[in-house]
C-alpha positions as CSV (number, residue, x, y, z in Angstrom):
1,X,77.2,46.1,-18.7
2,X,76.0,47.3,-15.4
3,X,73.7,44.0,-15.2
4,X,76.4,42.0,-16.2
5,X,78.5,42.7,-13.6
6,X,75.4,43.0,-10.9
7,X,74.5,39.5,-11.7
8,X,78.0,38.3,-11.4
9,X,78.6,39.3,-8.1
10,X,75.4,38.0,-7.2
11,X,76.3,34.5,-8.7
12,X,79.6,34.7,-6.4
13,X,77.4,35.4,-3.3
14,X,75.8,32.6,-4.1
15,X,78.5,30.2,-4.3
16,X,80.1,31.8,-1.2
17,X,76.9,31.3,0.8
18,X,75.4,28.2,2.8
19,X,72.5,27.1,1.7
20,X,69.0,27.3,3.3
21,X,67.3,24.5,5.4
22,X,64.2,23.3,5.0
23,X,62.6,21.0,8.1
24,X,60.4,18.0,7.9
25,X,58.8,15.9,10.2
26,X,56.7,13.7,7.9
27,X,59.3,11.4,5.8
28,X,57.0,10.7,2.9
29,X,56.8,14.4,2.1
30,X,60.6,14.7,2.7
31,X,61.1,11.5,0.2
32,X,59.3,13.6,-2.4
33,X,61.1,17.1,-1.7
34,X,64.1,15.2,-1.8
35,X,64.1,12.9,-4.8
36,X,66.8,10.1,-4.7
37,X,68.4,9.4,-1.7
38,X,70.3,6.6,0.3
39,X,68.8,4.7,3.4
40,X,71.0,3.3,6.0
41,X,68.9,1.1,8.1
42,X,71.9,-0.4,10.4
43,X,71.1,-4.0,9.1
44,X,68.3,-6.2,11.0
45,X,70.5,-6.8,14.2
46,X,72.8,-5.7,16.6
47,X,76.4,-5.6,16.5
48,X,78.0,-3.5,19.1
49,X,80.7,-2.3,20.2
50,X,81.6,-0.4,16.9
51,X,85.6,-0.6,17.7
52,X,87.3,2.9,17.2
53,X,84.7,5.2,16.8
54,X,84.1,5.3,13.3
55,X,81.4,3.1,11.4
56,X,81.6,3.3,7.3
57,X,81.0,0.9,4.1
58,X,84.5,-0.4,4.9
59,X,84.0,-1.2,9.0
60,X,84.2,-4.8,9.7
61,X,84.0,-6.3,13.1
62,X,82.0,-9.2,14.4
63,X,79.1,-10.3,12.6
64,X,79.2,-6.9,10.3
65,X,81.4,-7.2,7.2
66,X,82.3,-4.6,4.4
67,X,79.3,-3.4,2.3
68,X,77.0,-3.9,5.4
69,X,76.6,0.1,6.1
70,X,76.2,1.9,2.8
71,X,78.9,4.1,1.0
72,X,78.5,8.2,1.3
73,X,78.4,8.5,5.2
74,X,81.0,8.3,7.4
75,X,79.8,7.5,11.3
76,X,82.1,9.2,13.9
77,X,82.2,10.1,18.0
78,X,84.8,10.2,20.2
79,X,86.5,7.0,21.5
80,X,85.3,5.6,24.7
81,X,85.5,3.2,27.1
82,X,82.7,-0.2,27.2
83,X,79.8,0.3,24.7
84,X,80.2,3.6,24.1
85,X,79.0,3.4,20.0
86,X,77.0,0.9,18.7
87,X,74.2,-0.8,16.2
88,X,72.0,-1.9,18.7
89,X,68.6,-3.4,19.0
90,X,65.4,-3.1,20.9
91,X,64.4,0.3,22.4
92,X,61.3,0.4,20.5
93,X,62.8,0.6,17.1
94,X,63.2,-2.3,13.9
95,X,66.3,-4.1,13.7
96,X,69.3,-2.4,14.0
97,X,69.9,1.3,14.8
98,X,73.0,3.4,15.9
99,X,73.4,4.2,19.3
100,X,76.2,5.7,21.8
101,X,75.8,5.4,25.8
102,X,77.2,8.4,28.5
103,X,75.9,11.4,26.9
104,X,78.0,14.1,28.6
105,X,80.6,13.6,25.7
106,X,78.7,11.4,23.5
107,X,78.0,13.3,20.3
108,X,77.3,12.0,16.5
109,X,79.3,13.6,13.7
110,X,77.9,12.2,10.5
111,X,80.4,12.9,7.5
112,X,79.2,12.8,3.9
113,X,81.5,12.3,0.7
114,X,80.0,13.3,-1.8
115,X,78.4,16.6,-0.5
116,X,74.8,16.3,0.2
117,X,71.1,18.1,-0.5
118,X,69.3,16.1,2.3
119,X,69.2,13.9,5.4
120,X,66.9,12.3,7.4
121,X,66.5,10.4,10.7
122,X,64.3,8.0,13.0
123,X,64.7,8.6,16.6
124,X,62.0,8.1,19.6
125,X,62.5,8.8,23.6
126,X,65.7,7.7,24.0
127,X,67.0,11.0,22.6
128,X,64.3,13.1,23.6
129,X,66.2,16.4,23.4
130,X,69.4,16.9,21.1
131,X,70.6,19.9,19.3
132,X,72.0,19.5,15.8
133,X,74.2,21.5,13.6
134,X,74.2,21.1,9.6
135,X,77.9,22.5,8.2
136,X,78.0,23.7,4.8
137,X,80.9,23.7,2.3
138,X,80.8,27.2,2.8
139,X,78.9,30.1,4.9
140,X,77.7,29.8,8.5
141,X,76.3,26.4,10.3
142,X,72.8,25.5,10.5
143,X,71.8,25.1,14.5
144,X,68.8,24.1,16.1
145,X,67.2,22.3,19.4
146,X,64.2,19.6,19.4
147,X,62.7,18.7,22.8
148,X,59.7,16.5,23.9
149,X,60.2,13.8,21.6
150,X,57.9,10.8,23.1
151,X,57.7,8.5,20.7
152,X,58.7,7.5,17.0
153,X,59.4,10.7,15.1
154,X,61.2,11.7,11.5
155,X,63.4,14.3,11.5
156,X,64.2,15.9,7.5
157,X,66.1,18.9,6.6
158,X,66.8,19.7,3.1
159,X,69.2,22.6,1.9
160,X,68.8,24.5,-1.1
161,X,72.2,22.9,-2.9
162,X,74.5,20.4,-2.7
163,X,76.4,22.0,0.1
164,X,76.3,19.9,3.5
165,X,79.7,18.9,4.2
166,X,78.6,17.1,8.0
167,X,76.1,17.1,10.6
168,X,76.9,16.7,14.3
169,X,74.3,15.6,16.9
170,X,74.4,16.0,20.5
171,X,71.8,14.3,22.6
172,X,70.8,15.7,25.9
173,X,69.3,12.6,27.5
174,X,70.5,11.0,30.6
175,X,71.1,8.1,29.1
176,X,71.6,8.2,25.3
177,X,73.9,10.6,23.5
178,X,72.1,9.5,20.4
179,X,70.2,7.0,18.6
180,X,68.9,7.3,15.3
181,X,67.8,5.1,12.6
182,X,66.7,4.9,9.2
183,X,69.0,7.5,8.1
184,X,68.5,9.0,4.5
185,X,71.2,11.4,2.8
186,X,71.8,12.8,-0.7
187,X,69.2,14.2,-2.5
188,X,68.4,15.5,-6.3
189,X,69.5,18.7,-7.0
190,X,70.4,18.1,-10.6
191,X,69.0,21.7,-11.2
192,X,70.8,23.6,-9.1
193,X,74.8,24.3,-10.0
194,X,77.1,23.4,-8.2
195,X,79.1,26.3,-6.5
196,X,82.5,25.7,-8.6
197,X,79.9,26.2,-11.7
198,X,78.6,29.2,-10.3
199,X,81.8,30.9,-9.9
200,X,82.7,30.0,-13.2
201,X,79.8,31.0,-15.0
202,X,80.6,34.4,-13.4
203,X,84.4,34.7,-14.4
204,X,83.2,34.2,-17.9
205,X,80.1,36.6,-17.5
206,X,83.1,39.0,-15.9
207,X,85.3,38.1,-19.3
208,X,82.5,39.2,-21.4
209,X,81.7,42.1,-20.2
210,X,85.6,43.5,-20.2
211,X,85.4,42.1,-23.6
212,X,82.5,44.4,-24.7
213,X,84.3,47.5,-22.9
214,X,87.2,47.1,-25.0
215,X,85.6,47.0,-28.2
């Protein structure tokens, strides 16, 4: 009974917790940690600026129509004035990718709906230093700093559930807030429960146990 009850509060920790990041800086080795995932490339071209500050499946402005950026991410930062958010082009990267000018309060939330396993991005010199935070459904943030980035780089980071709710990126360039491409989010995690499982598998270990006790 004892073990019962031990591993039932352990399942609720579990489901109350956020879960662990992995890094990656190789994206063929995060493709394969990750299993299936979406990539957002920002089409071939540039289309800029992204009116509002918000960029999703549904955004339609210019030469971008509906269905253009891919469903499951939701592209936000606060509303500015000129080209503060756009797809541009150029800057040493392929076709499109997602930029926004006057860093001091330029900062990238990406939303995701569903929840997520893993994300990826390609970013070069142009946002040689950020910081990023990965928020979970539940539990503390993930927060960490990259600096010295000269050239074409991947960036991965894979938690151990479906649990990232957002991920915010602040650049800390003089000229870019941010500008990423290439961005890859979901991620196979068939095997692992989802925490609403978890917390139900444990109410019915916690039923069972009870059950036992009175006969």
């Amino acid at each position: 009974m004892n073990k019962i009850l031990c591993l039932s509060a352990c399942l609720f920790a579990s489901a109350a917790n956020a879960g662990f990041i992995t890094t990656f800086s190789d994206r063929a080795t995060f493709d394969a940690a990750a299993g299936s995932t979406t990539l957002e490339n920002f089409t071939s071209t540039s289309h800029f600026p992204i009116p509002g500050g918000s960029l999703s499946s549904t955004s339609s402005f210019g030469s971008l129509s509906a269905g253009d950026i891919q469903s499951g991410a939701t592209y936000t930062t606060p509303v500015g004035s000129g080209n503060y958010f756009n797809i541009d082009a150029g800057g040493g990267f392929t076709g499109g990718f997602l930029d926004g000018f006057n860093p001091a309060d330029r900062d990238l939330t990406i939303t995701y709906s569903p929840l997520i396993s893993a994300f990826g991005f390609d970013t070069n010199s142009l946002m040689n230093d950020f910081d990023i935070t990965v928020n979970f459904l539940s539990g503390a943030s993930y927060n960490a700093n990259f600096t010295g980035i000269s050239s074409m780089k991947f960036f991965g980071f894979q938690s151990d559930a479906a649990d990232i709710q957002s991920v915010l990126i602040s650049g800390n360039n003089s000229s870019f807030g941010f500008a990423i491409d290439n961005h890859s989010f979901g991620g196979d995690v068939s095997a692992v429960p989802e925490p609403s499982s978890l917390a139900l598998l444990a109410l019915g270990l916690v039923g069972l146990t009870f059950n036992r006790k009175r006969k």
